[in-house]
N, C-alpha and C positions, 0 to 999 in steps of 0.2 A: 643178181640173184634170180633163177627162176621162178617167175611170177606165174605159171599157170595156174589154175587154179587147183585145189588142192581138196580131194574128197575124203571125209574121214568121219564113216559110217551115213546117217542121215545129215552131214554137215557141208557146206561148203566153203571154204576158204579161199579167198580173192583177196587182190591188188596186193600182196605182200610185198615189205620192202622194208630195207636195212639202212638207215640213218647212221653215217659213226664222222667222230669230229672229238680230238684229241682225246685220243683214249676211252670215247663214252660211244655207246651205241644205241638204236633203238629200233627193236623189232616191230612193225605196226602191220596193219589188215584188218580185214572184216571178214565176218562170219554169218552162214546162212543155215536157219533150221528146216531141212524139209521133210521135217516128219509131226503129221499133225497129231499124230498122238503122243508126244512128249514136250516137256519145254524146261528142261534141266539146267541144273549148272554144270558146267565142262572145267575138270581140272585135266592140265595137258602137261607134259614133258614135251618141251622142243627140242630138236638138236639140229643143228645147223653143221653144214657142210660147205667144204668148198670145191672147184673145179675137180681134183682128185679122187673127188668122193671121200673124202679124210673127215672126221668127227674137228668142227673147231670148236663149239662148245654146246651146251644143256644149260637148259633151264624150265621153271615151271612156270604157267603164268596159268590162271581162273578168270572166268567169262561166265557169271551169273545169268540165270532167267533168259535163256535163248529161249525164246517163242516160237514157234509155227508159223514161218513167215517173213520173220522180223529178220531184218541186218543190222549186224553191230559191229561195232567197232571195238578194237584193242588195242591195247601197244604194252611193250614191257620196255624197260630201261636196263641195258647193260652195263656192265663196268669194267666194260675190254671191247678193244676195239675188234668188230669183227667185219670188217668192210667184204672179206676177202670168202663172204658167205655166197653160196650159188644155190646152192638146193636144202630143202628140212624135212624134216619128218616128224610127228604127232603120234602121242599114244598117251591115253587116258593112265593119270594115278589116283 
Protein backbone atom coordinates (compact mmCIF):
# COMPACT_ATOMS: atom_id res chain seq x y z
CA UNK A 1 0.00 0.00 0.00
CA UNK A 2 1.14 3.55 -0.44
CA UNK A 3 2.48 4.80 2.71
CA UNK A 4 3.18 8.51 1.91
CA UNK A 5 1.78 10.53 3.88
CA UNK A 6 -1.62 11.65 3.46
CA UNK A 7 -2.84 15.49 3.84
CA UNK A 8 -6.58 15.86 4.45
CA UNK A 9 -7.31 19.44 5.20
CA UNK A 10 -5.37 20.69 8.66
CA UNK A 11 -4.55 16.78 9.12
CA UNK A 12 -1.77 14.55 8.54
CA UNK A 13 -1.93 10.91 7.98
CA UNK A 14 1.17 8.64 8.23
CA UNK A 15 2.67 5.06 8.55
CA UNK A 16 -0.52 3.65 6.97
CA UNK A 17 -0.75 -0.10 6.59
CA UNK A 18 -2.94 -2.92 5.72
CA UNK A 19 -2.80 -6.25 8.03
CA UNK A 20 -5.06 -9.02 6.33
CA UNK A 21 -4.60 -12.85 7.41
CA UNK A 22 -7.53 -15.29 6.34
CA UNK A 23 -10.12 -13.35 5.29
CA UNK A 24 -9.86 -10.39 8.16
CA UNK A 25 -7.97 -7.28 7.51
CA UNK A 26 -6.93 -4.29 9.40
CA UNK A 27 -6.49 -0.80 8.42
CA UNK A 28 -4.01 1.13 10.94
CA UNK A 29 -2.01 4.74 11.06
CA UNK A 30 -1.73 7.72 12.83
CA UNK A 31 -2.97 11.12 12.49
CA UNK A 32 -1.60 14.66 13.03
CA UNK A 33 -3.78 18.01 13.89
CA UNK A 34 -2.11 21.03 12.64
CA UNK A 35 -4.41 23.40 13.22
CA UNK A 36 -4.25 25.19 16.53
CA UNK A 37 -7.48 26.49 16.30
CA UNK A 38 -9.57 23.28 16.41
CA UNK A 39 -9.31 20.04 17.98
CA UNK A 40 -12.50 17.98 16.67
CA UNK A 41 -13.64 14.70 16.26
CA UNK A 42 -13.03 13.33 12.38
CA UNK A 43 -15.63 10.98 10.91
CA UNK A 44 -13.99 9.60 7.62
CA UNK A 45 -15.09 7.35 4.73
CA UNK A 46 -12.04 5.40 3.54
CA UNK A 47 -11.86 3.71 0.31
CA UNK A 48 -9.16 1.77 -0.67
CA UNK A 49 -7.70 1.06 -3.90
CA UNK A 50 -5.64 -1.18 -5.44
CA UNK A 51 -2.74 -1.02 -8.23
CA UNK A 52 -5.49 -0.25 -11.04
CA UNK A 53 -6.79 2.45 -9.32
CA UNK A 54 -10.08 0.17 -8.91
CA UNK A 55 -12.34 0.83 -5.70
CA UNK A 56 -11.74 -2.60 -3.37
CA UNK A 57 -13.65 -1.38 -0.65
CA UNK A 58 -15.30 1.64 1.86
CA UNK A 59 -15.62 2.14 5.12
CA UNK A 60 -15.96 4.58 8.04
CA UNK A 61 -14.06 4.67 10.89
CA UNK A 62 -14.04 8.02 13.83
CA UNK A 63 -10.99 9.52 15.63
CA UNK A 64 -12.25 11.58 18.47
CA UNK A 65 -10.50 14.78 20.19
CA UNK A 66 -7.49 15.32 17.77
CA UNK A 67 -5.67 18.08 19.46
CA UNK A 68 -3.39 20.63 18.15
CA UNK A 69 -0.49 18.80 18.05
CA UNK A 70 -1.24 15.53 19.42
CA UNK A 71 -0.62 12.16 17.20
CA UNK A 72 -2.95 9.43 17.34
CA UNK A 73 -3.37 6.43 16.44
CA UNK A 74 -6.29 4.29 14.77
CA UNK A 75 -7.09 1.03 13.27
CA UNK A 76 -10.38 -0.27 11.85
CA UNK A 77 -11.06 -4.06 11.48
CA UNK A 78 -12.24 -5.48 8.29
CA UNK A 79 -13.98 -8.52 7.33
CA UNK A 80 -12.64 -9.10 3.80
CA UNK A 81 -9.44 -9.56 2.95
CA UNK A 82 -7.98 -6.56 1.21
CA UNK A 83 -4.30 -7.34 1.19
CA UNK A 84 -4.32 -6.21 -2.51
CA UNK A 85 -4.84 -2.37 -1.26
CA UNK A 86 -2.20 0.27 -2.84
CA UNK A 87 -3.48 3.68 -2.33
CA UNK A 88 -6.93 5.43 -0.21
CA UNK A 89 -8.61 8.31 0.01
CA UNK A 90 -10.64 10.35 2.93
CA UNK A 91 -13.52 12.51 3.06
CA UNK A 92 -15.44 13.69 5.98
CA UNK A 93 -19.31 12.37 6.76
Amino acid sequence: MNMENYIYHDYIFTDMLVLSSQNLSEFQGYVVNNNPNTDKDLRLKITLYNKENKKIYSFTIEIYNVKFGERRDFFSEITKDVSSAYSFELEEY
